[in-house]
C-alpha positions in Angstrom: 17.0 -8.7 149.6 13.9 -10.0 148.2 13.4 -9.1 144.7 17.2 -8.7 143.5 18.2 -11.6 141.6 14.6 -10.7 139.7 15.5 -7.2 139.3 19.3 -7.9 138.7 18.5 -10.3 135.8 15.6 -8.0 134.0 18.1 -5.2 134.2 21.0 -7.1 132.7 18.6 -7.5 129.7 18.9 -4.5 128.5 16.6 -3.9 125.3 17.1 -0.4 123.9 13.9 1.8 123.3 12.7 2.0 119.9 13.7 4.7 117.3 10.8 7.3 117.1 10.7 10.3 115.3 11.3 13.3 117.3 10.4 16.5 116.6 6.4 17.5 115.7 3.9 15.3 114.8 2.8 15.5 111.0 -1.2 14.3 111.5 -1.2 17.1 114.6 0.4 20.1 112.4 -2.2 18.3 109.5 -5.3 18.9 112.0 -3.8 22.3 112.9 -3.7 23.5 109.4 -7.5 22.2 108.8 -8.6 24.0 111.3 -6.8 27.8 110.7 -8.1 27.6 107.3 -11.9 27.0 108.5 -11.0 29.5 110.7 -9.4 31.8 108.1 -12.3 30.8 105.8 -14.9 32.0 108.0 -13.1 35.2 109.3 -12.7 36.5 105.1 -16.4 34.8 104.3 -19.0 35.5 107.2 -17.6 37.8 109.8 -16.8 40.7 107.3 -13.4 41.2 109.1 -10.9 43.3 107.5 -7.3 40.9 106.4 -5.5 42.9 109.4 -7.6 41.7 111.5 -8.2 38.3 110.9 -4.9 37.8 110.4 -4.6 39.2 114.7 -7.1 37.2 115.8 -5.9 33.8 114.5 -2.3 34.3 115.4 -3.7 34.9 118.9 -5.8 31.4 118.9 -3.4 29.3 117.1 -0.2 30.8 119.0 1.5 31.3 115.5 2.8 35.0 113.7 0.7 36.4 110.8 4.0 35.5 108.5 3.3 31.9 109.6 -0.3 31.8 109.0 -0.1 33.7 105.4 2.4 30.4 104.6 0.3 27.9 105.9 -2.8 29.6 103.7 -0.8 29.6 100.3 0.8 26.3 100.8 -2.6 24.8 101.6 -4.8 26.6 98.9 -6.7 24.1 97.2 -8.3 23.0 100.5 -8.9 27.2 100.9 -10.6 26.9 97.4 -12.5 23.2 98.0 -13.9 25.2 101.1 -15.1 27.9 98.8 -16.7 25.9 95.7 -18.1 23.4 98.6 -19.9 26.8 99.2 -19.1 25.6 103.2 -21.9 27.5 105.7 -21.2 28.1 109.0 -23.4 24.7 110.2 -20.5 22.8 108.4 -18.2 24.5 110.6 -19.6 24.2 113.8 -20.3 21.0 113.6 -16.7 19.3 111.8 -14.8 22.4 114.7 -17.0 22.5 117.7 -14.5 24.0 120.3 -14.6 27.1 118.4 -16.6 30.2 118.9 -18.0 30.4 115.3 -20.1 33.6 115.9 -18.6 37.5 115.8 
């Protein structure tokens, strides 16, 4: 048949894939965290929503429990406090997150 010798000697050279890291991609989860704290940040800060609350709506957008998101807060609460003393207004967020909705 036309096209076996070619195919029969690329398949004989077999090179193995290479070794990547499986499981969740650290930059991604990095962005994801970024982005629940702005959220977070602007929920406590501008929309005058009750911890309860917040709490419901950004498990429902980030697909994550409220135990999840209360870890993700205290392990990343310097950025929490930059956000704060950076006195961040909701301009900043629209325009570094504009797929959200940043309006109650």
């Amino acid at each position: 048949m036309k096209g076996q010798k070619a195919f029969v000697d690329n398949a004989l050279k077999y090179i193995p894939p290479k070794q990547t890291k499986r499981g969740r991609n650290d930059e991604l989860i990095e962005k994801r965290n970024e982005c629940l704290l702005a959220r977070y940040f602007y929920y406590s800060r501008f929309s005058g929503l009750c911890y309860e609350e917040s709490m419901a709506r950004i498990a429902k957008e980030f697909f994550l429990t409220p135990s999840r998101i209360t870890r993700i807060i205290q392990d990343n609460a310097e950025r929490l406090q930059e956000l704060r003393q950076n006195q961040t207004t909701i301009y900043y967020l629209q325009t570094h997150y504009p797929h959200l909705k940043w309006w109650v």
